[in-house]
DSSP file (Angstrom, degrees, kcal/mol; ACC not computed):
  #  RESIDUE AA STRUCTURE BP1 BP2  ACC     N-H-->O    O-->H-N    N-H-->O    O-->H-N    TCO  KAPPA ALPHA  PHI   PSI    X-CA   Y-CA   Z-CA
    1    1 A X              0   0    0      0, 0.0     2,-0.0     0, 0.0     0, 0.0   0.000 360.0 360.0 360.0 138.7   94.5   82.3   92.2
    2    2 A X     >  -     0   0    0      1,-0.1     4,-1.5     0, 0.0     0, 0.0  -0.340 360.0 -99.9 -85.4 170.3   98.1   83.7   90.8
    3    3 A X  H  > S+     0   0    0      2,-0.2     4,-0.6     1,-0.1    -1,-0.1   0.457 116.2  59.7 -87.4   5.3  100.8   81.8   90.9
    4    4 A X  H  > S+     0   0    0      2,-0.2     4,-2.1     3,-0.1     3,-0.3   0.828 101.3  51.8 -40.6 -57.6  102.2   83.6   94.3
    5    5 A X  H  > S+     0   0    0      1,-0.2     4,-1.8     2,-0.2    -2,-0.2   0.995 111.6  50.7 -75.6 -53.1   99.4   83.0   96.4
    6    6 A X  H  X S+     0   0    0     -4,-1.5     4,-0.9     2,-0.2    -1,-0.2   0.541 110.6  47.7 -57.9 -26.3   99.9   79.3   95.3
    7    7 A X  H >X S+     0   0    0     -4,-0.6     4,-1.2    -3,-0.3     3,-0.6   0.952 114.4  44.9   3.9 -97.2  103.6   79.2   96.1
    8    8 A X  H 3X S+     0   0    0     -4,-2.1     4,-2.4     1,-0.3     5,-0.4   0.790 115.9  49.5 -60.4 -65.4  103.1   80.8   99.3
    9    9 A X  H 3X S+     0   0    0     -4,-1.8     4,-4.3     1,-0.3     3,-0.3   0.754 112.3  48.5 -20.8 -75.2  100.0   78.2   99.9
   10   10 A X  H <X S+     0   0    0     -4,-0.9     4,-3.2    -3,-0.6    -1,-0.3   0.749 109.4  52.9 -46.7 -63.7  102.0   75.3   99.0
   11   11 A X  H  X S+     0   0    0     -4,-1.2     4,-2.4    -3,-0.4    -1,-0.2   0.799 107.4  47.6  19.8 -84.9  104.6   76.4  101.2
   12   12 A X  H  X S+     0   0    0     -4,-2.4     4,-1.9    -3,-0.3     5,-0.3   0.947 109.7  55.5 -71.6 -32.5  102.6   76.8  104.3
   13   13 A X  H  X S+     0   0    0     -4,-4.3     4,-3.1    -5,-0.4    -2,-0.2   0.980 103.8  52.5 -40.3 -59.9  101.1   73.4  103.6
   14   14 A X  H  X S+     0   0    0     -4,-3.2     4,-2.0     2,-0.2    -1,-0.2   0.930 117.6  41.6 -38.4 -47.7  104.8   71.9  103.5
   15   15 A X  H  X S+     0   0    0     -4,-2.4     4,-0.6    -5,-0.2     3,-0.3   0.906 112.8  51.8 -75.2 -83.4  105.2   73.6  107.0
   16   16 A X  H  X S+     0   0    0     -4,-1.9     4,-2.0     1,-0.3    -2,-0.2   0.564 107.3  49.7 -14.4 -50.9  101.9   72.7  108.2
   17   17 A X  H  X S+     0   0    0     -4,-3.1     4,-2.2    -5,-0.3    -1,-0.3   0.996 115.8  50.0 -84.0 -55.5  102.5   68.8  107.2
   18   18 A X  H  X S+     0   0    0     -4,-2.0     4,-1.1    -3,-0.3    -2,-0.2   0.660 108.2  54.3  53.1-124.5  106.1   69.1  109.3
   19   19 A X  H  X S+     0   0    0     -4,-0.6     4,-2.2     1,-0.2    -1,-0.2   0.840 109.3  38.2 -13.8 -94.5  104.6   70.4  111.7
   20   20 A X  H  X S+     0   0    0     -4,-2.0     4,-1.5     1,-0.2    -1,-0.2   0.682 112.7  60.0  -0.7 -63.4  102.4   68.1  112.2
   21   21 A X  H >X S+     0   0    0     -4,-2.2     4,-2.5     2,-0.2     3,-0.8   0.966 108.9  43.4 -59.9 -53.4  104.9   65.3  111.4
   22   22 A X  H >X S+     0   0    0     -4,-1.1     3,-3.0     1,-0.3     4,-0.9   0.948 109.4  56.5 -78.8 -58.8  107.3   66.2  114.2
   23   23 A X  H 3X S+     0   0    0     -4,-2.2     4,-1.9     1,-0.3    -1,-0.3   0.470 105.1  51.8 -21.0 -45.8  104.6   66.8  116.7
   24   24 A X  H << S+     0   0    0     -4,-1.5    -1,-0.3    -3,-0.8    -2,-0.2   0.671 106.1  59.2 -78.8 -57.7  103.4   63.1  116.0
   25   25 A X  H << S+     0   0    0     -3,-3.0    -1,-0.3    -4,-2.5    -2,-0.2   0.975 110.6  39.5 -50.3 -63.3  106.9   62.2  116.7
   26   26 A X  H  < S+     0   0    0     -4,-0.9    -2,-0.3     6,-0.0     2,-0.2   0.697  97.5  79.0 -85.5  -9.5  106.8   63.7  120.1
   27   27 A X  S  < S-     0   0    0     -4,-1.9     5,-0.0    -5,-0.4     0, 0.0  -0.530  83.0-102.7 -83.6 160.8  103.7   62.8  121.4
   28   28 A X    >>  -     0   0    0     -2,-0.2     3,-0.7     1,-0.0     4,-0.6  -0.168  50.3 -84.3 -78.3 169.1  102.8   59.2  122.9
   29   29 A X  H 3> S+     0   0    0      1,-0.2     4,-0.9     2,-0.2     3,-0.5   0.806 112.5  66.6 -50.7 -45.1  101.0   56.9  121.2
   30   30 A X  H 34 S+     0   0    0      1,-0.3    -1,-0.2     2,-0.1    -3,-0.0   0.715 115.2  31.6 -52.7 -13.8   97.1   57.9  121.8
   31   31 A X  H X> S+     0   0    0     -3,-0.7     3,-1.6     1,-0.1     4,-1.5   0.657  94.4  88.5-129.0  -1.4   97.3   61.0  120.0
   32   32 A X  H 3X S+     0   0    0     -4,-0.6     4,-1.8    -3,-0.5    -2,-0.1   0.681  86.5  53.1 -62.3 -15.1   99.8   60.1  117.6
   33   33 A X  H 3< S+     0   0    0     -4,-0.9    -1,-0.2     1,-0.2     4,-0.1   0.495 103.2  65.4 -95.2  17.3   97.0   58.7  115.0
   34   34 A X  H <> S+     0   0    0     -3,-1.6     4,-5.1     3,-0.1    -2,-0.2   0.835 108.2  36.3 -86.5 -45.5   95.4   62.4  115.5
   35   35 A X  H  X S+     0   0    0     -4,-1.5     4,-2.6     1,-0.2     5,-0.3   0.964 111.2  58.2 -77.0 -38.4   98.5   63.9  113.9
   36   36 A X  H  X S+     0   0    0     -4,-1.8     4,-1.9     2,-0.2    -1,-0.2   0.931 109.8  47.4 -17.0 -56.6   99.1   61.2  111.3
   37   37 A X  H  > S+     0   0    0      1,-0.2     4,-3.1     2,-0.2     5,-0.4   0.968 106.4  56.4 -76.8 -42.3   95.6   62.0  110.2
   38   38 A X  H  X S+     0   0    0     -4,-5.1     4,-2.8     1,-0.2    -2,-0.2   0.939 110.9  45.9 -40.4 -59.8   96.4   65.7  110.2
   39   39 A X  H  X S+     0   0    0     -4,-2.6     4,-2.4     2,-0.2    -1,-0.2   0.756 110.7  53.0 -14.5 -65.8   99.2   65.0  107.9
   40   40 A X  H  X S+     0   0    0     -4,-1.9     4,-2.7    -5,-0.3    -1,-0.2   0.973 108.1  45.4 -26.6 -82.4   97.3   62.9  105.8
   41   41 A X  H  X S+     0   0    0     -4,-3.1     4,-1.6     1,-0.2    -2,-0.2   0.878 113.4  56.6 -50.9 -41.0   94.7   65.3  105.3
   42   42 A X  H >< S+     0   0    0     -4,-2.8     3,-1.5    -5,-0.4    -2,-0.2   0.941 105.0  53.1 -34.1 -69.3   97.7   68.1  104.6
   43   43 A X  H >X S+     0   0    0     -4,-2.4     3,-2.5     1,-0.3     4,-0.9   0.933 104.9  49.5 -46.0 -82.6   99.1   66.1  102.1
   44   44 A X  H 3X S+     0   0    0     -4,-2.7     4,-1.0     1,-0.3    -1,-0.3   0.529 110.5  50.8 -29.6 -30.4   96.1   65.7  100.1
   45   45 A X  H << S+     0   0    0     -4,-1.6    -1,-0.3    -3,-1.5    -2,-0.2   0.033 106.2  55.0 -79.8  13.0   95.3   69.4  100.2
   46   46 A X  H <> S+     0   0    0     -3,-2.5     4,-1.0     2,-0.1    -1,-0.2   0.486 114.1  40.2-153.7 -46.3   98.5   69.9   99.1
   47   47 A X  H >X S+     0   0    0     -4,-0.9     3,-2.1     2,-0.2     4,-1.3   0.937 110.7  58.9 -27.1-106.0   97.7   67.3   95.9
   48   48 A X  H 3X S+     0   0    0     -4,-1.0     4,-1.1     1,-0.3     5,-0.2   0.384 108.7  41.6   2.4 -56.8   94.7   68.7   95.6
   49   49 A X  H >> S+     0   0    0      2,-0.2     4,-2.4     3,-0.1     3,-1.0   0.984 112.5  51.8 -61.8 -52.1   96.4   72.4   95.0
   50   50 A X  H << S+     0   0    0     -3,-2.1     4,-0.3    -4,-1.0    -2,-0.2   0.696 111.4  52.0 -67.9 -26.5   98.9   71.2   92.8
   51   51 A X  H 3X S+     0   0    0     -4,-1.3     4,-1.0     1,-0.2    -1,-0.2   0.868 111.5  43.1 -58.2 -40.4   96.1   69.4   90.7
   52   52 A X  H <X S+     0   0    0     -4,-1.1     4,-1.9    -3,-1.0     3,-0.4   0.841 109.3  57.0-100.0 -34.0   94.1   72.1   90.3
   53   53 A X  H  < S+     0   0    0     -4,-2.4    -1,-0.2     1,-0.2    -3,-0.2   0.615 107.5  50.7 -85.3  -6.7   97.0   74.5   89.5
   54   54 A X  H  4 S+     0   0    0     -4,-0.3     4,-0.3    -5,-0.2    -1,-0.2   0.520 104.3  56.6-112.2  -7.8   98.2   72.3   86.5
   55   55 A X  H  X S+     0   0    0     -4,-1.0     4,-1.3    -3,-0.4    -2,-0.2   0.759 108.5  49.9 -64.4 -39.5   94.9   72.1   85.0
   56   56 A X  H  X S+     0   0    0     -4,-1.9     4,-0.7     2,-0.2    -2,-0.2   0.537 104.9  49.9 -58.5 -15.3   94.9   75.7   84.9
   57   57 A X  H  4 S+     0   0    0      2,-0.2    -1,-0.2     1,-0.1    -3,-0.1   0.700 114.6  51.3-108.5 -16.0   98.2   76.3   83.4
   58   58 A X  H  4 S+     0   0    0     -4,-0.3     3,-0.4     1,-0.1    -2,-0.2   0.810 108.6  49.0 -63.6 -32.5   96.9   73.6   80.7
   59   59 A X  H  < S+     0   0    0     -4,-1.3     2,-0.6     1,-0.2    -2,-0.2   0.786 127.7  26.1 -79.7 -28.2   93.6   75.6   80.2
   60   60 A X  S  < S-     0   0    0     -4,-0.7     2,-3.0    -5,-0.1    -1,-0.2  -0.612  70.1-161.7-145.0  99.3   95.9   78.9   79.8
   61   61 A X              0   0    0     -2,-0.6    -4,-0.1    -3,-0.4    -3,-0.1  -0.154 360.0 360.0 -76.9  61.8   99.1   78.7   78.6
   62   62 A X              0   0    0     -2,-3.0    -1,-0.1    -5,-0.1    -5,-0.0   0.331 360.0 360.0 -58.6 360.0  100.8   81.9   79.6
């Protein structure tokens, strides 16, 4: 993966989590710990890139 596509990844994640966020906002309580967890999970995939994309720019420093 370039570092474009990871950008742009990162990116929609950020929108994604949001999302998510304000939805969570507007919804009532019963479905609010569904978007929470969406969030959640967002974030972490959103670690989870940013991990793996700075182990790679240590394994080849270009």
């Amino acid at each position: 993966m370039n570092r474009h596509s990871r950008q742009v990844l990162g990116i929609i994640l950020t929108l994604l989590l949001f999302i998510c966020l304000g939805i969570a906002l507007r919804v009532g309580r019963k479905e609010f710990s569904i978007y929470v967890l969406a969030a959640v999970i967002t974030l972490a995939l959103l670690g989870l890139v940013v991990l793996i994309s700075r182990k790679k720019n240590h394994r080849d420093p270009r």
